[in-house]
C-alpha positions, 0 to 999 in steps of 0.5 A: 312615584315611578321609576322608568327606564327610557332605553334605546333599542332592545336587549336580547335573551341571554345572560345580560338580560337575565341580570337586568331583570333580577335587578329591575326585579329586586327594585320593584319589591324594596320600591314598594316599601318606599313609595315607588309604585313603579320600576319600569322598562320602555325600550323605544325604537332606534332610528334607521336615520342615515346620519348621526344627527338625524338618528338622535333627532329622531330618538330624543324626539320619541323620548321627549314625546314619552315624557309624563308631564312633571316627571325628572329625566335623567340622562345617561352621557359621558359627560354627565356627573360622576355620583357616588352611590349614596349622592345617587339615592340622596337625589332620587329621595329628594325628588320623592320628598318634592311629590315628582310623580316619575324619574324618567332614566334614558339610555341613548342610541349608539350615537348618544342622545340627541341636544333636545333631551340633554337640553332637557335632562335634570340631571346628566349622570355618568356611569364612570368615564369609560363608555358601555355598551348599551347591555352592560349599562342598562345593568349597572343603571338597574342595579344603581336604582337598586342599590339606591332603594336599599340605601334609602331602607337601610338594607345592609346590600350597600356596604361602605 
């Protein structure tokens, strides 16, 4: 199985990245005792479109476009469903357990995404109800997958 991130736009030098690649780091490493071949970064072209709706119908459709046949997307909205941490990793591991070959997380432009990836989203996760920016999202994103894999190999990182 491999895990993929699907970000709109890319992230600059600096300390966020530098937390973003530590986690992304330690997920790749726990990843591999578990059978996650891959944790992976696609930073995908934000649209120049002059409106909204047209600037997530062009990104949702490079996302869609991206996609491996038989991969889970999971969608980044405010929306979407408030897990907990150990409900995160029970769901991932499921997913594992049915043989999906790639969980595919994206991360929209700064207008959301587009009605065709959330039509097509297994599952709509919310990171709390407060909005991120795109930096801080992908860290808390990367450190869930983390946090997710170490629940999984019993690890003591996540505490209760």
């Amino acid at each position: 199985m491999r895990f993929t991130l699907f970000c709109i736009g890319r992230m600059k030098t600096g300390a966020e990245k530098d937390l973003f690649d530590r986690y992304m780091d330690r997920a790749r490493k726990t990843g591999r005792g578990l059978g996650i071949t891959e944790v992976g970064l696609n930073e995908m072209t934000e649209s120049r479109a002059q409106r909204a709706d047209d600037r997530k119908a062009d990104e949702a459709r490079g996302i869609l476009a991206a996609l491996s046949a038989g991969a889970r997307l999971v969608v980044l909205d405010e929306n979407g469903k408030n897990l907990t941490s150990p409900a995160f990793s029970r769901k991932l591991e499921s997913w594992k357990d049915e043989g999906v070959p790639e969980v595919v997380f994206a991360i929209g432009g700064a207008d959301g995404h587009g009605p065709e990836v959330l039509a097509r989203a297994d599952l709509k996760l919310a990171l709390g109800a407060m909005t991120w920016p795109h930096q801080i999202a992908r860290i808390l994103l990367a450190e869930q997958i983390y946090r997710a894999m170490t629940i999984q190999s019993g690890h003591p990182y996540h505490r209760v």
